[in-house]
ZAMARGU-4260 file (C-alpha; in steps of 0.2 Angstrom, whole numbers, plus 5000, padded with zeros to 4 digits):
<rodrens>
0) 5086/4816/5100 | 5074/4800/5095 | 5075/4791/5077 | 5061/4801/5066 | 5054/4796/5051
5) 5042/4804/5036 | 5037/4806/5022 | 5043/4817/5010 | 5033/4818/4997 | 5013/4820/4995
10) 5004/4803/4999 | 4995/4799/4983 | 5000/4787/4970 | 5017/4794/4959 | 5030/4789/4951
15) 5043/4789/4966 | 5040/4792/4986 | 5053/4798/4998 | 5056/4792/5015 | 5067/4804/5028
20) 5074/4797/5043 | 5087/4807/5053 | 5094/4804/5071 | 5107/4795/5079 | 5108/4777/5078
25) 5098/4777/5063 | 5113/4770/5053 | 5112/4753/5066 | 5097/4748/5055 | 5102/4748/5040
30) 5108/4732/5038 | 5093/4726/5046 | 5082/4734/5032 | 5093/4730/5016 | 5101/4714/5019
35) 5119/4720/5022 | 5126/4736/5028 | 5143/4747/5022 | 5133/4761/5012 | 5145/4774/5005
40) 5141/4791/5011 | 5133/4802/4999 | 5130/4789/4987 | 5115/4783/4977 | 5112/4764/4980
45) 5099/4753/4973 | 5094/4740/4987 | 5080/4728/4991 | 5069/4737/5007 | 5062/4723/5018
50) 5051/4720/5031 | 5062/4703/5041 | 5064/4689/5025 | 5049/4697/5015 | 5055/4708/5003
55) 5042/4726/5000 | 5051/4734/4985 | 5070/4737/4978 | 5073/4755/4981 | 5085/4771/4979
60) 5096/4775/4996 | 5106/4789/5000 | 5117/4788/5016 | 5121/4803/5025 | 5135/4802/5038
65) 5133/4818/5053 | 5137/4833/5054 | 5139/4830/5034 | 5118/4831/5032 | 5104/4842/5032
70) 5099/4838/5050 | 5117/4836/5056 | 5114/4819/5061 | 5117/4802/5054 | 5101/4800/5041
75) 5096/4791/5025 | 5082/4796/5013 | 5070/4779/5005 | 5067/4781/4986 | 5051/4768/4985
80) 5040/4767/4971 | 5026/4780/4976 | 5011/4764/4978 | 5001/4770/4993 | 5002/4752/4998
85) 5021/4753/4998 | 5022/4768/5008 | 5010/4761/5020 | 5023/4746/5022 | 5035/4756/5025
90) 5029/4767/5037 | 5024/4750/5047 | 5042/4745/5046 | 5049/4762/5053 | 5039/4760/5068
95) 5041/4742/5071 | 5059/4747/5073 | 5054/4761/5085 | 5055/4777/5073 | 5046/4791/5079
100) 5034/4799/5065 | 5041/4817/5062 | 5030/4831/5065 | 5030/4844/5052 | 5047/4854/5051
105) 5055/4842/5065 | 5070/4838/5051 | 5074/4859/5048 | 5072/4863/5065 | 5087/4849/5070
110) 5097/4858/5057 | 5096/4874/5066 | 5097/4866/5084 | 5114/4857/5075 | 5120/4875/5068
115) 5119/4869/5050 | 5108/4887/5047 | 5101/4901/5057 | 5083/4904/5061 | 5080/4915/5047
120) 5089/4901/5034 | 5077/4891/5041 | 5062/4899/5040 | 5067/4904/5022 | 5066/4884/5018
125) 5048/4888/5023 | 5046/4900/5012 | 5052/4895/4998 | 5040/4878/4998 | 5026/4891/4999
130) 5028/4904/4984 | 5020/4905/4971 | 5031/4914/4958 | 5046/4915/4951 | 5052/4930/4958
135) 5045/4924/4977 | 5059/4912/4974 | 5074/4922/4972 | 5069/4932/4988 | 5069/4914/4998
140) 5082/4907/4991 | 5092/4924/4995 | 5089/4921/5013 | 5092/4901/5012 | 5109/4904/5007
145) 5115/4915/5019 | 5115/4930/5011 | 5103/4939/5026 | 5111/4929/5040 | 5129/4937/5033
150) 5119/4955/5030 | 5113/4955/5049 | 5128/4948/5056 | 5137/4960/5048 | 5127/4976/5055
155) 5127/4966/5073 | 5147/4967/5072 | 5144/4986/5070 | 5135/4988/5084 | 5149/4977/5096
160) 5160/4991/5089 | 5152/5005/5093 | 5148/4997/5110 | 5165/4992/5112 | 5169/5013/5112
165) 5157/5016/5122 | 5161/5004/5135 | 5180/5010/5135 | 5173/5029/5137 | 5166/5024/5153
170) 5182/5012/5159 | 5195/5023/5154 | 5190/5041/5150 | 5198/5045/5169 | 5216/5041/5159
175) 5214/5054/5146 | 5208/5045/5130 | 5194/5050/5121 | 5186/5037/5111 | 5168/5045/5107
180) 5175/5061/5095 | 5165/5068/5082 | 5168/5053/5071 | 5160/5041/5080 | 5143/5052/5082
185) 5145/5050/5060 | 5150/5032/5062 | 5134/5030/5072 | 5121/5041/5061 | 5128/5029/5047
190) 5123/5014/5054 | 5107/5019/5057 | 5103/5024/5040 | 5111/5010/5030 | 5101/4998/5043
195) 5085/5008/5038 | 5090/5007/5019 | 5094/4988/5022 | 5075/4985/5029 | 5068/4996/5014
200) 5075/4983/5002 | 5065/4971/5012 | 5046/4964/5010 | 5034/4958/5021 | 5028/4941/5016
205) 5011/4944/5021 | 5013/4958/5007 | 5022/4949/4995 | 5009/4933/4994 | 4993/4945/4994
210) 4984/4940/4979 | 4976/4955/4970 | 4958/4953/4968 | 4948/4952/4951 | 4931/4954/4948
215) 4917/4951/4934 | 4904/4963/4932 | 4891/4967/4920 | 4873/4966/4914 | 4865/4948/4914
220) 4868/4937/4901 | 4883/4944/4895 | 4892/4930/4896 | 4904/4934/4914 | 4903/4916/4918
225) 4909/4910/4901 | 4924/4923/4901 | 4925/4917/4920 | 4927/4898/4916 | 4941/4905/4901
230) 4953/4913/4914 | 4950/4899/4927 | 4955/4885/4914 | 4940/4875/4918 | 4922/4873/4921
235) 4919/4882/4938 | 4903/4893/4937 | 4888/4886/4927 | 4883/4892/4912 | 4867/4897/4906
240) 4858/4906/4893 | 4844/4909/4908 | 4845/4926/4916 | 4851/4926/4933 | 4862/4909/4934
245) 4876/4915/4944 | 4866/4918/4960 | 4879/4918/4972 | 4899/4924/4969 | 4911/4911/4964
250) 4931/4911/4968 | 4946/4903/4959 | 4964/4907/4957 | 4973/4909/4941 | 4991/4906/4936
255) 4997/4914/4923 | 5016/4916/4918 | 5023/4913/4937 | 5011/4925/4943 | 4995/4923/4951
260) 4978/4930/4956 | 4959/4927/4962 | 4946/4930/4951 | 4925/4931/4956 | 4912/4928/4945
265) 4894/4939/4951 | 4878/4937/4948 | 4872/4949/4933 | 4866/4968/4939 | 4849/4972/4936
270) 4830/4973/4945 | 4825/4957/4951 | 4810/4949/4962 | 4819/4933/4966 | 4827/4936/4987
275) 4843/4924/4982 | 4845/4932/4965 | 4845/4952/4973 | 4857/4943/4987 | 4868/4940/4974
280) 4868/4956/4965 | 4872/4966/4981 | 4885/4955/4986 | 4894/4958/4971 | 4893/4979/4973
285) 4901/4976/4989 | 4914/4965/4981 | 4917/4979/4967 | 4924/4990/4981 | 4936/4977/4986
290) 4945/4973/4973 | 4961/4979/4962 | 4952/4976/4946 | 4934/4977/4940 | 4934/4969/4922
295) 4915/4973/4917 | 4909/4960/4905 | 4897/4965/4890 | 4887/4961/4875 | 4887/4977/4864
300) 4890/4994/4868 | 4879/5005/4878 | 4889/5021/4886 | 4876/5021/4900 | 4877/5004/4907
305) 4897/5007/4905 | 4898/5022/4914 | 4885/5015/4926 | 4898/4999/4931 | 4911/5011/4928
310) 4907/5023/4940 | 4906/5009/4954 | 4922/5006/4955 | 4939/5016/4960 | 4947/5027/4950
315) 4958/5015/4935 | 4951/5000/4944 | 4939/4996/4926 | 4942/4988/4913 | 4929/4985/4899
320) 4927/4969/4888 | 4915/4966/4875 | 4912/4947/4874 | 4902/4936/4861 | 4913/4943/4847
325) 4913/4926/4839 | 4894/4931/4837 | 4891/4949/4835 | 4901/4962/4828 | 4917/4970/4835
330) 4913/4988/4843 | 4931/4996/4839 | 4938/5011/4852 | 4925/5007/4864 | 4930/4992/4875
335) 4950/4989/4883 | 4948/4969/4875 | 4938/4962/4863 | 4935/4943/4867 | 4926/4928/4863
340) 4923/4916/4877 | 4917/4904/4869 | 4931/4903/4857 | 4946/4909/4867 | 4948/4925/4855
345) 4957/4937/4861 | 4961/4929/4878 | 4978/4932/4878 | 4977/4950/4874 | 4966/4949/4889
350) 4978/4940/4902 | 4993/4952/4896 | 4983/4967/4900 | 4977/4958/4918 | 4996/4956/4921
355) 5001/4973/4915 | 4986/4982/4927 | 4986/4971/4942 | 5000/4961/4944 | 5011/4974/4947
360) 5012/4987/4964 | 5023/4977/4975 | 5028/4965/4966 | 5037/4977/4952 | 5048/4986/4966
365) 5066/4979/4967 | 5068/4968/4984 | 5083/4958/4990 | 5076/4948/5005 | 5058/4941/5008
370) 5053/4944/5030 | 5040/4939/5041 | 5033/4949/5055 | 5044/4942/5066 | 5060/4951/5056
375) 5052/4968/5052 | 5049/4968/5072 | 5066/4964/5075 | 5073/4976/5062 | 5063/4990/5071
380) 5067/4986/5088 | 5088/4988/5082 | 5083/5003/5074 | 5072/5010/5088 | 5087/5008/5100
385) 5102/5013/5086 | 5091/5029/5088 | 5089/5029/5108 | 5107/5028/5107 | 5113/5042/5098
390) 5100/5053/5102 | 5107/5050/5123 | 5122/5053/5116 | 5119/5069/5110 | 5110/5076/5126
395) 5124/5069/5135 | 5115/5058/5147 | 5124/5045/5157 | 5135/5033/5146 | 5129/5016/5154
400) 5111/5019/5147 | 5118/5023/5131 | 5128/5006/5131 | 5111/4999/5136 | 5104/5004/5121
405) 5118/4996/5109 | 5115/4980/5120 | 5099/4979/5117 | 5100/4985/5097 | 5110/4971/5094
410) 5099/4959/5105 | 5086/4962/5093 | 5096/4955/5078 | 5103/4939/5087 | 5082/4937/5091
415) 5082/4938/5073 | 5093/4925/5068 | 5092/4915/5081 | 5107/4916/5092 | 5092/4920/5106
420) 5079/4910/5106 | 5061/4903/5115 | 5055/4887/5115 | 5038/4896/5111 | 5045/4904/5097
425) 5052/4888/5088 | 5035/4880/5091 | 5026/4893/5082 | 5040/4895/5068 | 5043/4875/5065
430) 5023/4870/5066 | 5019/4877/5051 | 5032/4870/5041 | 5025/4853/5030 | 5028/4834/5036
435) 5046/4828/5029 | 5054/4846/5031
</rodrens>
């Protein structure tokens, strides 16, 4: 494989950038680029970067020997000043000396097609650059270690087993031995279970990173796009003390103690003239039906325009706030959290009950392992034909379909960690990884 280069790191102006470059005969430059050559392998070095006799900028380099890196090739990594006139030098330099630019998740995918890790380490490494939250963290790194790889290789072994049996039952069961008795039928119902329990302490991705959904209701004027700007940290919706601002919906996402969430701010419900301005409205009763929290925003107390907004929503989606506290008085036993936009009043109370309300569901259930698609298909498909197995078994059908099923059960999990694969399937796994990785 070609010399590749990229950057590691986001190309703005920082502190420090990083350069990867991996492939064999990489290390043949180096003395080219730092003056002298000898580097100790995983060592950091301080050396001059240059471009021929002019020098660009006195560096951090780490020299990797193959298989003994990430790739499981011969590779360095640039530590540069992070000047976007820097980086542009250096990038000039890589492919004056012939470097290829790296596409996005070139550097992982040459682990894998090295055996440094398995496809789903891999696509872990993916994973784990894309959550969000603390506990989306532990569920990748579970994967990039290993520990899902060792799970499913352990159950593929099973499998061989039991095939192993069945594979002797039809070679030898002319000589007398009887290797399916009634313990292998148990062994068999086992596996299948502890595979389907082993799934059931899985989660979806696509699950895992939905964000829950919150919207601001409530009367005009009430203050949903002061309480709005609050949560958001900034000046997103425009405020006015005009009726009917907000005409359209407005979305940002919230962090808030690892976790986070999109929030809408709507245009105040009530009769209006203006086109735009009953757009708006009706978009935001759709939106209500949508979401996993409606926190209704209001002025005072008035049960009928609660129980109106109330009443548009699911059952224990509503959540009731009086704002302006800083201005009127507090209506105690009425409203879930009394706040004061304006001030930041009772914010936290109000972050701690969005946390307590929406930011559990899936997200509070005990996983080991975060999954794509791709596995729970997988997973299935093993399952699916564990099943096809002993259920042949049991009606006593020919041996050889049963030994097919086994085959292609544990097909099904080498698909899943990779000892299988498609050009295709790489493509659309690696392409969406981020240039440097």
């Amino acid at each position: 494989m070609s010399v590749v280069f990229a950057l590691a790191t986001p190309p703005a102006k920082s502190a420090i950038c990083i350069f990867r470059v991996s492939g064999s005969g990489c290390h043949c430059f180096l003395k080219q680029l730092f003056g002298r050559d000898g580097f100790s392998p995983n060592h950091f070095h301080v050396a001059v970067f240059k471009d021929g006799d002019r020098a660009i900028d006195q560096v951090g380099l780490v020299v990797f020997n193959g298989p003994k890196s990430y790739t499981g090739e011969d590779s360095f990594e640039v530590y540069a000043h992070g000047s976007l006139g820097i980086m542009s030098n250096i990038v000039k330099v890589f492919k004056g000396l012939g470097f290829d630019e790296a596409p996005g998740g070139e550097f992982t995918k040459r682990a894998f097609l090295n055996n440094k890790i398995s496809l789903v380490e891999a696509e872990a490494v993916s994973d784990l650059i894309d959550s969000t939250d603390e506990r989306g963290v532990l569920l990748s790194v579970n994967s990039l270690f290993g520990e899902l790889s060792s799970q499913v290789g352990e159950f593929a072994a099973e499998i061989d087993e039991a095939r192993v049996l069945v594979e002797a039952e039809i070679d030898f069961s002319d000589e007398g031995n009887d290797y399916l008795d009634d313990s292998f039928f148990v062994t068999l119902k086992n596996l299948i279970n502890r595979l389907e329990l082993f799934v059931g302490a899985c989660v979806n991705k696509n699950l895992w990173n939905q964000k829950n959904n919150i919207v601001l209701v409530g009367p005009v004027n009430s203050g949903k796009s002061s309480v709005f700007n609050r949560l958001v940290g900034f000046d997103r919706a425009i405020v006015s003390s005009t009726p009917g601002t907000t005409r359209d919906m407005i979305e940002s996402e919230v962090f808030y103690e690892s976790n986070s969430f999109s929030v809408f701010d709507t245009a105040g419900v009530r009769e209006a003239e203006d086109l735009v301005e009953k757009a708006g409205i009706e978009i935001s009763l759709s939106k209500i039906k949508e979401s996993d929290l409606v926190l209704g925003v209001f002025e005072d107390f008035n049960a009928a325009v609660v129980d109106y907004f109330k009443g548009l929503c699911k059952k224990g989606s509503f959540f009731s706030i009086q704002n302006k506290i800083d201005i009127n008085k507090t209506v105690d036993g009425c409203f879930d959290c009394c706040v004061s936009a304006k001030t930041g009043q009772g914010f936290d109370v109000l972050k701690s009950l969005i946390k307590s309300r929406v930011l559990g569901g899936v997200k509070e259930v005990k996983y080991d392992y975060l999954i794509r698609d791709r596995h729970v298909g997988l997973f299935n498909a093993s399952v699916f034909d564990l099943k096809k197995a002993l259920n042949n078994l049991n009606n006593e059908n020919d041996l050889e379909v049963v030994a097919e099923d086994l085959r292609n059960a544990r097909s099904s999990l080498d698909e899943l960690v990779g000892v299988k694969f498609s050009d295709s399937l790489l493509g659309d796994i690696f392409n969406s990884f981020c240039i440097g990785k």
